[in-house]
C-alpha positions in Angstrom: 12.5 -2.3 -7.1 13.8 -0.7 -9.8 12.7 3.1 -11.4 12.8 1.2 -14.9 12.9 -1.7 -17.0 15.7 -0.4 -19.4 18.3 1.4 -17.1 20.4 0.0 -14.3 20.9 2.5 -11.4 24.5 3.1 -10.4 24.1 4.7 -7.0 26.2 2.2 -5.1 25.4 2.1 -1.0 24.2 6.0 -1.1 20.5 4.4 0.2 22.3 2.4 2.5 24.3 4.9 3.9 22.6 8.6 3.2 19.0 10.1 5.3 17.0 8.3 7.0 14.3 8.5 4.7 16.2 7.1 1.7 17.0 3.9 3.8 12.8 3.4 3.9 12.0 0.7 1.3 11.5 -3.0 1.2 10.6 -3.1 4.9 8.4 0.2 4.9 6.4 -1.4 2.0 6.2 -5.1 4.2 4.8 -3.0 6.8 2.5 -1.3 5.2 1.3 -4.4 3.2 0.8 -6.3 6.6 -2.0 -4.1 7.0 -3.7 -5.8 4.2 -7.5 -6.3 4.1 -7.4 -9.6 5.8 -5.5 -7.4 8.8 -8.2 -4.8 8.7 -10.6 -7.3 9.0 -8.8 -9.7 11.2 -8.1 -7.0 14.1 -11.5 -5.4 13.3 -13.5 -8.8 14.4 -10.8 -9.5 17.3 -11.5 -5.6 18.5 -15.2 -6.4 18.2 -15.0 -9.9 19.9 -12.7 -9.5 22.9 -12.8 -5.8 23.1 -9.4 -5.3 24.6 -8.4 -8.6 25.4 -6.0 -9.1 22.5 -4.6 -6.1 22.6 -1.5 -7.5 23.9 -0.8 -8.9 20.7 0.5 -6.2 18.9 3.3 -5.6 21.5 4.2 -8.9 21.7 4.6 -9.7 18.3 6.8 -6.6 17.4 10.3 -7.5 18.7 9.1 -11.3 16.8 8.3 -10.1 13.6 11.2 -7.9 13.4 13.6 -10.7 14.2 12.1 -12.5 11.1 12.2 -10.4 8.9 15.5 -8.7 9.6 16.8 -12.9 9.3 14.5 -12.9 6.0 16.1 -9.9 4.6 19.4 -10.5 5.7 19.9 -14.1 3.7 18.9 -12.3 0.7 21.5 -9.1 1.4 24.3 -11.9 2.1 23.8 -14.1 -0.5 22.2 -11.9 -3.4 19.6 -15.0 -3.9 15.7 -15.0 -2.7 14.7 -16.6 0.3 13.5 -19.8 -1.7 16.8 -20.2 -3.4 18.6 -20.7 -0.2 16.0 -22.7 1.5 16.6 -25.4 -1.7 20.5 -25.1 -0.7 20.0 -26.2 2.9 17.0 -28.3 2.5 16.1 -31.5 1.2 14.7 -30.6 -2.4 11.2 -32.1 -1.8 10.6 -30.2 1.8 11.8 -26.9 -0.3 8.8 -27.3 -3.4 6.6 -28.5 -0.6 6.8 -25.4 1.4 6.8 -23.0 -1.7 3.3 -24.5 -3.3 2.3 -23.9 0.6 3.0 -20.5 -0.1 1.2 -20.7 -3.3 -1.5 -21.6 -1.8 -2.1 -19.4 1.4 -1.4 -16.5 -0.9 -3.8 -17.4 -3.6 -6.3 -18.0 -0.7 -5.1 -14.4 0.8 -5.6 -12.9 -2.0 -9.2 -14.4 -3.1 -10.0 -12.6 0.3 -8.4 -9.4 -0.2 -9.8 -9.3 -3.8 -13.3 -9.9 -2.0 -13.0 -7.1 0.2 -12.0 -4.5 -1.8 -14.8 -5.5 -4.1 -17.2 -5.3 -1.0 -15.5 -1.9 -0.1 -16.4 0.0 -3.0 -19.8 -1.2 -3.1 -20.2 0.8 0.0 -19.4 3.9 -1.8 -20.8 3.3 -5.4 -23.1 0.6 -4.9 -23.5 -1.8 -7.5 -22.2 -5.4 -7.5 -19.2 -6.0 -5.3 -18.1 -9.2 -7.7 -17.8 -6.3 -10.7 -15.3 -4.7 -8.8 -13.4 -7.0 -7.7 -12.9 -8.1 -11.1 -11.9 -4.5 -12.0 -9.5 -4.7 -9.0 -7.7 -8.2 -9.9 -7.6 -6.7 -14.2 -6.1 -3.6 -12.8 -3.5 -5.2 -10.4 -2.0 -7.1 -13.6 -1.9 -4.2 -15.7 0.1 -2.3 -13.2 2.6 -5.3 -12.6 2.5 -6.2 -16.5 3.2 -2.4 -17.5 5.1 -0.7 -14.4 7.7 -1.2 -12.5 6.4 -1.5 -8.6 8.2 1.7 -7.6 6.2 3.5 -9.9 3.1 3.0 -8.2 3.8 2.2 -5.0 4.3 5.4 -3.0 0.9 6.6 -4.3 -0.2 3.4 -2.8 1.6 4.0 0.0 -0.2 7.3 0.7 -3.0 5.7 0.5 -2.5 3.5 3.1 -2.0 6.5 6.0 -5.8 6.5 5.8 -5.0 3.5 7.9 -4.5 6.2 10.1 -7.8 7.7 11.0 -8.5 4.4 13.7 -5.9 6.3 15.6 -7.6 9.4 15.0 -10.7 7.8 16.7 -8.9 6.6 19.9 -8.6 10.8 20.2 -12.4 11.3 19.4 -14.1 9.0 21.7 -13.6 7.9 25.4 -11.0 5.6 25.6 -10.8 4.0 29.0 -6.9 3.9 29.0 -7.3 2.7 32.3 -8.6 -0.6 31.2 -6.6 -0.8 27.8 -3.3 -0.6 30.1 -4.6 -3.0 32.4 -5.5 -5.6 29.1 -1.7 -4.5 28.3 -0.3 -5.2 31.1 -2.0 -8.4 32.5 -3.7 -10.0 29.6 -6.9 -12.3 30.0 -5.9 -15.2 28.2 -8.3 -18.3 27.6 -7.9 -21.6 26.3 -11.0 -21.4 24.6 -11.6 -22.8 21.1 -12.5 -19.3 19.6 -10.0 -17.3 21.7 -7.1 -19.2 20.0 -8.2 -19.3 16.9 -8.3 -15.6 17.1 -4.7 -15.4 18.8 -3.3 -17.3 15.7 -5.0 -15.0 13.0 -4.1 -12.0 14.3 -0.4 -13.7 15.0 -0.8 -15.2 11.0 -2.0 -11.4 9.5 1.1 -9.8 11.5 3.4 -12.6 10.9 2.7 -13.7 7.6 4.9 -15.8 5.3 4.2 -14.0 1.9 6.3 -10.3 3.9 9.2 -13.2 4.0 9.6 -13.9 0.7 8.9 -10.4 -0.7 11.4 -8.4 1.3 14.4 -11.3 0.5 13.4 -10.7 -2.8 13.1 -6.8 -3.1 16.9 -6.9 -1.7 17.7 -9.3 -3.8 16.3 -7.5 -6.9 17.5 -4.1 -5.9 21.0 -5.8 -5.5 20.7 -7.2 -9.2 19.6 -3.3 -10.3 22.0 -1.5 -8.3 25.3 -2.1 -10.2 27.6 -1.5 -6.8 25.8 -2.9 -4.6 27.2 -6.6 -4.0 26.3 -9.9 -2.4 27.6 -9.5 1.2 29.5 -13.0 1.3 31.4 -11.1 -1.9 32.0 -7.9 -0.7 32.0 -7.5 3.6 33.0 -4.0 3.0 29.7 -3.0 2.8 28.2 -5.0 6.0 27.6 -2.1 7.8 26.1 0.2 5.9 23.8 -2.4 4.3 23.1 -3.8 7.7 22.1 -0.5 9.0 20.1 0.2 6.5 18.1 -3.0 7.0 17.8 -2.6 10.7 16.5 0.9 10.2 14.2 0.2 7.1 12.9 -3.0 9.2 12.0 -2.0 12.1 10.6 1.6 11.0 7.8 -0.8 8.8 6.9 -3.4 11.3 6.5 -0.7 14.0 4.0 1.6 11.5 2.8 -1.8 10.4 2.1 -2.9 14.7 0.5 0.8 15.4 -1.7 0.5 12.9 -3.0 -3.2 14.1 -2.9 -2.0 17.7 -5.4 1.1 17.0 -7.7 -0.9 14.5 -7.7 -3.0 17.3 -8.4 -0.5 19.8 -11.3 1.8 18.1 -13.3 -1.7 17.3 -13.2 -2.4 21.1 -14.2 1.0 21.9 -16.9 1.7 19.0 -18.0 -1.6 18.4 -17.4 -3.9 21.3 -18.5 -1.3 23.5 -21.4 -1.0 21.9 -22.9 -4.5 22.1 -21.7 -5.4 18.7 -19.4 -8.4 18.9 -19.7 -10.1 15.8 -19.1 -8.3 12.4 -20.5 -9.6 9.7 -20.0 -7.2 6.5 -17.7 -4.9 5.4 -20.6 -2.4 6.6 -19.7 -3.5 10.1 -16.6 -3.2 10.1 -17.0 0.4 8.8 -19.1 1.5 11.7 -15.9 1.8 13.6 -15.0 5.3 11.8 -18.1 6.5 12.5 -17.2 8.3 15.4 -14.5 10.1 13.6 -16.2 10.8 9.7 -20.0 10.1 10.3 -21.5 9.8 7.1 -18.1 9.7 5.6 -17.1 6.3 7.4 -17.6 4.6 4.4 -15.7 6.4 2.3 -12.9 6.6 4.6 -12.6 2.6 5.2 -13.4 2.2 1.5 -10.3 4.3 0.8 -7.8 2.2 3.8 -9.1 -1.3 2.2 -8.6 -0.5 -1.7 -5.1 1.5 -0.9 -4.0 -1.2 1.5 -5.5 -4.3 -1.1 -3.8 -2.7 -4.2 -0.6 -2.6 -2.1 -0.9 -6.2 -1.5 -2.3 -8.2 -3.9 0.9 -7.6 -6.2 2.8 -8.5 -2.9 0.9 -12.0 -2.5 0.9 -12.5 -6.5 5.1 -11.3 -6.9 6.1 -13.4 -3.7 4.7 -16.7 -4.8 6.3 -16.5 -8.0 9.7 -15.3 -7.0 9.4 -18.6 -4.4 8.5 -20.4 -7.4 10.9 -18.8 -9.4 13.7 -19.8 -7.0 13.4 -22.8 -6.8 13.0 -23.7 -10.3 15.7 -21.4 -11.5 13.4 -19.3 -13.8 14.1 -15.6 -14.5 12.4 -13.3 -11.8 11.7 -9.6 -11.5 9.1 -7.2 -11.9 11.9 -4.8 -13.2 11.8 -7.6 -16.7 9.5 -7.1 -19.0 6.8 -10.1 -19.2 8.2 -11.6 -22.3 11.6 -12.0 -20.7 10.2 -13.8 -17.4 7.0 -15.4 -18.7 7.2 -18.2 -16.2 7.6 -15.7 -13.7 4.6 -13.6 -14.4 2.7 -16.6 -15.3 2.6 -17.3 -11.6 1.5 -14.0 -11.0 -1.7 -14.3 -13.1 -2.3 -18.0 -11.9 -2.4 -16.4 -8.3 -4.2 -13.4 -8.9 -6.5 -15.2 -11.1 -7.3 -18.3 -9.1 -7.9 -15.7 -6.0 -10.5 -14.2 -8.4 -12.0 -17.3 -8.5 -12.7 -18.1 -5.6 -14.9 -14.8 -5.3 -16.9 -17.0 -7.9 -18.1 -19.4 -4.8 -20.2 -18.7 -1.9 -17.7 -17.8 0.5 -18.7 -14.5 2.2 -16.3 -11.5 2.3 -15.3 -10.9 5.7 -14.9 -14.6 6.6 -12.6 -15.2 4.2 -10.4 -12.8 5.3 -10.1 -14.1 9.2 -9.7 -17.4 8.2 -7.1 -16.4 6.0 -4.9 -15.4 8.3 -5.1 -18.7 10.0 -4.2 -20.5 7.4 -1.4 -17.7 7.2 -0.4 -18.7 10.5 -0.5 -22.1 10.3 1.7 -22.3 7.6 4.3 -19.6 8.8 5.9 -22.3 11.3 7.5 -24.6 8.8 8.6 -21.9 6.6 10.3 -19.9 9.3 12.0 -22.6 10.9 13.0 -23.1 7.1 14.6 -19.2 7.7 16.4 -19.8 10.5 18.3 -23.1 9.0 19.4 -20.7 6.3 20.6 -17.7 8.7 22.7 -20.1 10.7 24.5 -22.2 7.7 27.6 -21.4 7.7 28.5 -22.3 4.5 25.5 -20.3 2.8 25.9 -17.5 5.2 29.8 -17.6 6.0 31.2 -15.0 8.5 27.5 -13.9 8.5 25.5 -15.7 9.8 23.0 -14.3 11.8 24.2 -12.9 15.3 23.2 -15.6 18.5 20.6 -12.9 19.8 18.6 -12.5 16.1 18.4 -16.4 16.4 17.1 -16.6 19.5 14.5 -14.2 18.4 13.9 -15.9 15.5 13.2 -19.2 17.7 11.4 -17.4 20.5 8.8 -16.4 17.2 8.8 -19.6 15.9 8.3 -21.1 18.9 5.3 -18.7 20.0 3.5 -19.5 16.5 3.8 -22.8 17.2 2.6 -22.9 20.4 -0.7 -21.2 19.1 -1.1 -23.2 16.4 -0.9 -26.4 18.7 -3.5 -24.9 21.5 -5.8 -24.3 18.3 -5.8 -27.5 17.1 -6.1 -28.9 20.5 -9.3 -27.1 21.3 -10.3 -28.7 17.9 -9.4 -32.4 19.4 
């Protein structure tokens, strides 16, 4: 995203080509954002649940979410439009609307949850009512978009997420029977039971989630509209490599941070929680308990501080990658580099979202079941949309000489094909 709303950067392909660190953006944020609430959450109750049993997950969906969202990426970096845009070129026009308001709506849903928790999070710390927070939280989140540019604020939201790291801290303060976790790693104890897959396809719908899709096509495809010399691929192949490089690097650096984070979460819940008796959590206080081990009385604090870091992160995410979809397709202006009177469409979405989220705080629905069941519906709705992707990395004519290479296909099926599969066995146990 851009570094302001009144200046073009000139830079070229330096990020693309210099340090490894400048080459960390769209898909370090992604990653970092997949570790929303609803993933807290979601790998906290599957921790507590199954203990170790779903471990597996977060190893086998790592070479699968970074085949999507390299493919995701790379339409955007090829064609210079967002991922919607080129989804209307390949598809019939009434399959592409229908998939975006399905975005729409698992993000607004996402974010009712997120909002919910964070709200629920601070409560913890302050006390007070949770529904006044998250109020404060969805307010604040549209000043920041409305007022600054998202790479003002994000690496201070970034930081805040490598709180995220204290569940690996815990996996180093208490006895982890490694012994048993490589043995779940190694030969998993799968079931065909109703609960067991509806677990499966959260945690496969909060790692492989549709909104990361959309935003990182459309950070490239912003930063390609800011950086004057950086060019649509399909326009100028000279600068294939590098940008491929750079999105191979960026990509799988975040979805590996994002998958370490999920697989410890994971891991201290089975080990403080599970192994405890507790296999149920039913608050945010629960969930909490599994930093205990690490910040005692400061547990609270410390998941207080992960949850609002990670939710601040995301919620613009959710909000920004419905309405560039929207945007897209309908052929409005886009960016969170304009200012809101020059894309009001655009940022109209984003208070719709944000604000129909809100809500849905305004019901009964409680906290911490919002956010599993929102990465169900997250997974659920993945399948369509990314076998929607992979029509646009193989057309030739959108894509020309690059289309996306045979062995990023097939890995692009293989996750399509997984998430399909789970979705199926879910609703089959439902039958």
């Amino acid at each position: 995203m851009p570094l302001s709303r009144d200046r073009k950067r000139n830079n070229g392909d330096e990020a693309e080509q210099g340090p490894g660190w400048k080459r960390l953006g769209a898909g370090l944020v992604t990653g970092a954002a997949d570790d929303d609430p609803s993933g807290i959450a979601t790998y906290s109750q599957a921790g507590a649940k199954y203990g170790f049993d779903l471990l597996w997950t977060t190893f086998f969906t790592l070479p699968l979410m970074i085949g999507i969202q390299l493919l995701s990426a790379r339409t955007a970096r090829v064609t210079g439009q967002g991922l919607a845009a080129n989804m209307k070129a390949v598809l019939p026009n009434g399959l592409a609307y229908g998939l975006v308001m399905l975005l729409l709506v698992a993000n607004t849903i996402n974010l009712a949850a997120d909002l919910g928790a964070m709200g629920a999070a601070m409560k913890l710390v302050l006390g007070g009512p949770a529904l006044a927070y998250t109020v404060g939280f969805a307010l604040l989140s549209l000043l920041l978009q409305a007022t600054l540019p998202f790479e003002r604020y994000a690496p201070l939201l970034k930081f805040l997420t490598l709180s995220l790291l204290a569940y690996a801290a815990v996996a180093f303060v208490v006895n982890v029977p490694w012994g048993e976790v490589g043995q779940a790693l190694v030969m998993p104890r799968i079931r065909l039971s109703e609960n067991y897959l509806v677990a499966v396809v959260a945690v496969l719908g909060t790692t492989i989630s549709p909104y990361l899709f959309f935003w990182q096509a459309s950070h490239e495809q912003e930063e390609q509209r800011e950086i004057v010399e950086r060019k649509p691929l399909r326009h100028a192949p000279h600068q294939a490599q590098g940008a491929f490089a750079r999105l191979r690097f960026d990509t799988v650096f975040g979805m590996l941070f994002s998958n370490a984070v999920a697989f410890f979460v994971m891991l201290t819940a089975g080990v403080v929680l599970h192994g405890a008796g507790v296999h149920e959590i039913n608050s945010t206080e629960d969930a909490a308990r599994a930093l205990e081990p690490l910040a005692g009385k400061l547990a609270f604090a410390l998941f207080t501080l992960g949850i609002v870091g990670t939710g601040l992160l995301a919620v613009p995410i959710l909000s920004a990658s419905a309405a560039y979809a929207l945007a897209d397709v309908f052929h409005w202006k886009t960016g969170l580099s304009r200012e809101p009177k020059d894309a009001r469409l655009f940022y109209t979405v984003i208070a719709v979202a944000t604000l129909g989220g809100l809500g849905l705080n305004f019901t009964d629905i409680d906290p911490m079941r919002a956010l599993f069941w929102s990465a169900v519906v997250n997974g659920v709705i993945a399948v369509p949309i990314m076998f929607a992707i992979l029509r646009v990395a193989s057309n030739k004519k959108l894509m020309g000489k690059f289309v996306a290479p045979r062995p990023l296909r097939l890995v692009g099926w293989a996750a399509t094909g997984v998430m399909a599969l789970a979705v199926a066995a879910m609703f089959w146990t439902w039958s």
